[in-house]
C-alpha positions in Angstrom: 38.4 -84.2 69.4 38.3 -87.8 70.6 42.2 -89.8 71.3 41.7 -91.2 67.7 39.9 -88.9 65.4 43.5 -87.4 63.8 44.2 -90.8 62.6 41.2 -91.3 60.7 43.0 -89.4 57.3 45.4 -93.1 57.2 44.4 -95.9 55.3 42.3 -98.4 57.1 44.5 -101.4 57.2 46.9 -98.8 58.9 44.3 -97.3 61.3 43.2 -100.4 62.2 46.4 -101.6 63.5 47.0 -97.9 65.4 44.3 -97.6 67.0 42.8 -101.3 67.6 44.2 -101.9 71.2 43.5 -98.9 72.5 40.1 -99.2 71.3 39.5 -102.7 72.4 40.2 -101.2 75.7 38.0 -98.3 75.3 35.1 -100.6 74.5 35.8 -103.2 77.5 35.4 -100.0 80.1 32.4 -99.2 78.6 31.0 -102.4 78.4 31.7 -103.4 82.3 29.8 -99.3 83.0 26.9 -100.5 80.9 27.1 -104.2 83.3 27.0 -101.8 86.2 24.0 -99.3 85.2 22.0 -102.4 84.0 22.3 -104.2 87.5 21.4 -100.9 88.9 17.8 -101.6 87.4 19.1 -97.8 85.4 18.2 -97.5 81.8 20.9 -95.0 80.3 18.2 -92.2 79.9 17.4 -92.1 83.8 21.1 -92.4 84.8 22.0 -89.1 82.5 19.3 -87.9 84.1 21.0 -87.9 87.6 24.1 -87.3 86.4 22.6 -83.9 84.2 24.5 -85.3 81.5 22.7 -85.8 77.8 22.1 -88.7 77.0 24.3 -89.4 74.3 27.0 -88.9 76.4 25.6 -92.4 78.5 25.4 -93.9 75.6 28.5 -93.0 73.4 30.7 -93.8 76.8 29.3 -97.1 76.8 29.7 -98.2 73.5 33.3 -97.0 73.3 32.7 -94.1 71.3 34.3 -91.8 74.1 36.2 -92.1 77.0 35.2 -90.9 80.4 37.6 -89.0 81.9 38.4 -89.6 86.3 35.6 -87.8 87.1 33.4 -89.2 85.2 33.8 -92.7 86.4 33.7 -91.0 90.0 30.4 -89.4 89.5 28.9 -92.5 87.6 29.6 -95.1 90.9 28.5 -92.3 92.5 24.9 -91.8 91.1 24.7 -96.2 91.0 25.6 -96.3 94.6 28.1 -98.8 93.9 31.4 -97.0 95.2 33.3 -100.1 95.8 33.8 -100.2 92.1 35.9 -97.2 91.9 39.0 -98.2 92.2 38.4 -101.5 89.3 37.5 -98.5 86.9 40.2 -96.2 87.6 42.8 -98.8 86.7 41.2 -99.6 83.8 40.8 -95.9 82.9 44.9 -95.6 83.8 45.4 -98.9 81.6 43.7 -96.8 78.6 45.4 -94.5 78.7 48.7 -96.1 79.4 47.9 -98.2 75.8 47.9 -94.6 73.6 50.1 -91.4 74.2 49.2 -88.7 71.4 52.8 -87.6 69.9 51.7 -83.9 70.6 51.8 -84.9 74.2 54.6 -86.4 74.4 57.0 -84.2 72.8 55.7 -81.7 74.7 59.2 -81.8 76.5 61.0 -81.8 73.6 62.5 -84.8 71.9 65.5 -84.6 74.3 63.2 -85.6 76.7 61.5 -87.9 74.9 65.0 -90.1 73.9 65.9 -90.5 77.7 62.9 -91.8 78.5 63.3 -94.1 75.2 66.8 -94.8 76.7 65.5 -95.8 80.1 63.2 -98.3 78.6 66.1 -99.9 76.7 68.5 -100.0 79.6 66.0 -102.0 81.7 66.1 -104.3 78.5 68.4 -107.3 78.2 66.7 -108.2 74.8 65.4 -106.0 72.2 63.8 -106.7 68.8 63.1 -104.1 66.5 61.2 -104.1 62.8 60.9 -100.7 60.6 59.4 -100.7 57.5 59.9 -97.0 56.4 62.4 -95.7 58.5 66.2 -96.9 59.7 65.9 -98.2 62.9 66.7 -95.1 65.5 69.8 -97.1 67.0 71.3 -97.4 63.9 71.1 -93.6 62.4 73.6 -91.6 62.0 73.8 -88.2 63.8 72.7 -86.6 60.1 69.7 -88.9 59.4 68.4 -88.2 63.4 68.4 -84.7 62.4 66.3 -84.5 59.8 64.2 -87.4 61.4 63.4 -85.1 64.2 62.6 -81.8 62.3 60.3 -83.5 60.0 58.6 -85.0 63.9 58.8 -81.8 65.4 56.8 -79.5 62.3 54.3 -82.2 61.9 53.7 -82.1 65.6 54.5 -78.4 66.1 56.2 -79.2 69.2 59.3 -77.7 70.5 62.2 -78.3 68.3 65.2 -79.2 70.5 66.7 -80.9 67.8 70.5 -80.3 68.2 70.0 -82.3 72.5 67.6 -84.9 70.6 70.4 -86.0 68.3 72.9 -86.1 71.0 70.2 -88.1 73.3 69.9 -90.4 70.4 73.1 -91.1 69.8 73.9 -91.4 73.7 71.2 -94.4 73.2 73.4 -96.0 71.3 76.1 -97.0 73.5 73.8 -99.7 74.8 74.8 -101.5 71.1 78.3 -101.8 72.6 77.6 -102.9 76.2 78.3 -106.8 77.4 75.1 -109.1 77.9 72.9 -107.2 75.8 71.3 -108.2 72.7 69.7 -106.0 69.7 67.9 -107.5 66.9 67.3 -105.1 63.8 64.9 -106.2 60.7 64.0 -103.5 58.4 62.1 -103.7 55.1 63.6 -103.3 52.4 61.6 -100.0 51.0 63.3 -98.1 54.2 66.6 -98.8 52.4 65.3 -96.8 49.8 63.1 -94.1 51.4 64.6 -90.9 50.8 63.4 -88.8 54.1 66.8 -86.8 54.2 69.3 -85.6 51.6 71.0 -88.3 49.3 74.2 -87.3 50.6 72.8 -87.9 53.9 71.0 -91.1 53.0 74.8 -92.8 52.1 76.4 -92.1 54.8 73.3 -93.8 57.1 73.6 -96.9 54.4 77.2 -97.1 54.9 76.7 -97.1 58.6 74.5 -99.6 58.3 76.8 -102.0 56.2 79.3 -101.4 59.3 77.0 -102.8 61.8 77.8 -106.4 60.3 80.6 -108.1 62.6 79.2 -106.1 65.8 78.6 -109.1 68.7 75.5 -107.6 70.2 73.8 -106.8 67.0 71.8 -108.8 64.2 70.4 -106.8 61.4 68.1 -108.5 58.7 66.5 -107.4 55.0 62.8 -108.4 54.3 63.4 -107.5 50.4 61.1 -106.7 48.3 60.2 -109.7 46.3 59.9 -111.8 49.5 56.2 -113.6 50.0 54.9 -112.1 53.2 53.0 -113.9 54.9 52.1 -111.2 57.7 51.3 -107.3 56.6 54.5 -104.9 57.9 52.0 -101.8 58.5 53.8 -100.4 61.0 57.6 -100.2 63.2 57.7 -101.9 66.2 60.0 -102.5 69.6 59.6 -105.9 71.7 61.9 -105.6 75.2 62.2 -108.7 77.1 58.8 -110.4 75.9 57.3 -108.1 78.5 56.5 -105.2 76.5 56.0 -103.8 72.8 56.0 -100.3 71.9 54.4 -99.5 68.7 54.6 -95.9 67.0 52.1 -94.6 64.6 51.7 -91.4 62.8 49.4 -90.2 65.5 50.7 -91.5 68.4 52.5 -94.2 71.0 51.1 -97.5 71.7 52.7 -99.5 74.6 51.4 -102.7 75.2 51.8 -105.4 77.8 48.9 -108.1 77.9 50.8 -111.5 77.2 48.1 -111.7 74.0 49.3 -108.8 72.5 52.6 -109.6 73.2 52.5 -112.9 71.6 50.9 -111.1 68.3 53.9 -109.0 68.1 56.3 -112.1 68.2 54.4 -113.9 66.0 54.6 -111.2 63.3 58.8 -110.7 64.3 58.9 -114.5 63.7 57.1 -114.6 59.7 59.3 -111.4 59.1 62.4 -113.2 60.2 61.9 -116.4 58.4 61.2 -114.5 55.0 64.5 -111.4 55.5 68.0 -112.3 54.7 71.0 -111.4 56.9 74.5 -111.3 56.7 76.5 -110.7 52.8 73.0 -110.8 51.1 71.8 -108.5 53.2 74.8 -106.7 52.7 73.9 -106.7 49.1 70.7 -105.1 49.8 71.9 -102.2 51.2 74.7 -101.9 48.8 72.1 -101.7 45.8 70.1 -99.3 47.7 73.7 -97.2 48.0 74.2 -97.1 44.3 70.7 -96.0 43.7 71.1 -92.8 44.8 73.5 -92.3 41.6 76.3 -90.3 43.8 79.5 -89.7 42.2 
């Protein structure tokens, strides 16, 4: 099964924005193996030829319809006679593959795992920016919410359910909302407010954590509410740490991204969300309505 063919059940808007890095890069590698088999004099049919692949393969790595693994790129420089190239397309091969990590794989630890290595990219962090749309942000849950956060991750994925040490690794995170010189800023949609992915009971107690964060000196938390006119598409959560790096997760998988472009895109969309969300007592407000929803006595 190719990298991206277990996303293909999600709408396309939401597809598109998984999966369209990683397959911009996918397409580029093929592209600049195509550039090398044509100065080569090689059509694609003679180079599968002394390769003994089919052709197909030739063809669907060069139009970025599959990836070549290591070897592959070894073996084609190999049969071109052009070995000086190996070493271009191995980083870009590494660079693919840096851009998408399937979920499966990387919970293959456990999520334990998986929240220390969240917490080592945070910690190297002086600035963070953070926008959910469906979920409360992972800083902000409460021990409860994690829970049921990470059992519904772990059966999807059928990966190894450590979920008692991924709450605690979570919630170890948080102490960076409390450390000197940092800065965390939170927008969340306001549909996650709403989303019931837990218990109702549970649900209030993670809204009335979040109406505590207000008054914390390292921490700005916004509302986009619903009525506001959107001038950018929140499809998906995403994690911007020092301008240097965004971190993206979708259904499928984990996207981390670092070209200045990309980059750029990301704080582009943070800065339209921004300008539309509220903060402070009306955001308050937000999360107060979405408290009384839940029709608790």
């Amino acid at each position: 099964m190719a990298p991206c063919d277990h996303l293909r059940g999600l709408p396309e808007g939401a597809r598109a924005a998984a999966v369209s890095d990683y397959q911009t890069a996918r397409i580029a590698l093929g592209a600049r193996l195509r550039e090398l088999r044509a100065e080569s004099g090689l059509n694609g049919k003679s180079l599968a030829v002394r390769l003994g692949w089919p052709a197909s393969k030739v063809s669907k790595i060069e139009t970025g319809k599959q990836s070549p693994t290591g070897e592959d790129l070894k073996a084609w420089v190999a049969a071109l006679g052009v070995p000086e190239t190996v070493s271009e397309l191995m980083g870009r091969l590494q660079s693919l593959e840096t851009h998408y990590a399937a979920w499966r794989r990387q919970l293959a630890a456990g999520v334990r795992a998986r929240q220390e290595a969240w917490q080592a990219t945070e910690s190297a962090s002086a600035t963070v920016w953070n926008f959910e749309s469906a979920v409360i942000p992972g800083l902000l849950q409460t021990p409860d919410y994690a829970r049921h956060m990470f059992i519904r991750t772990t059966t999807l994925h059928r990966t190894v359910q450590d979920i008692e040490a991924g709450v605690n690794a979570r919630m170890q995170r948080q102490q960076a909302l409390y450390a000197p010189g940092r800065s965390f800023h939170f927008l969340v949609w306001e549909p996650a407010l709403h989303m019931l992915l837990c218990p109702r009971e549970v649900m209030a107690g993670q809204l009335d954590r979040l109406a505590g964060v207000h008054g914390m000196s390292t921490v700005s938390l916004g509302v986009v509410p619903f009525g506001a006119e959107l001038t950018v598409v929140p499809t998906h959560g995403f994690w911007i740490f020092d301008e240097q790096l965004v971190m993206v997760e979708t259904i499928g998988a984990e996207l981390r991204l670092t070209d200045t472009a990309e980059i750029e895109l990301y704080r582009t969309v943070w800065r339209e969300l921004q300008d539309v969300a509220v903060f402070g007592r009306e955001a308050h407000r937000l999360i107060a309505r979405a408290r009384a929803s839940l029709n608790l006595m």
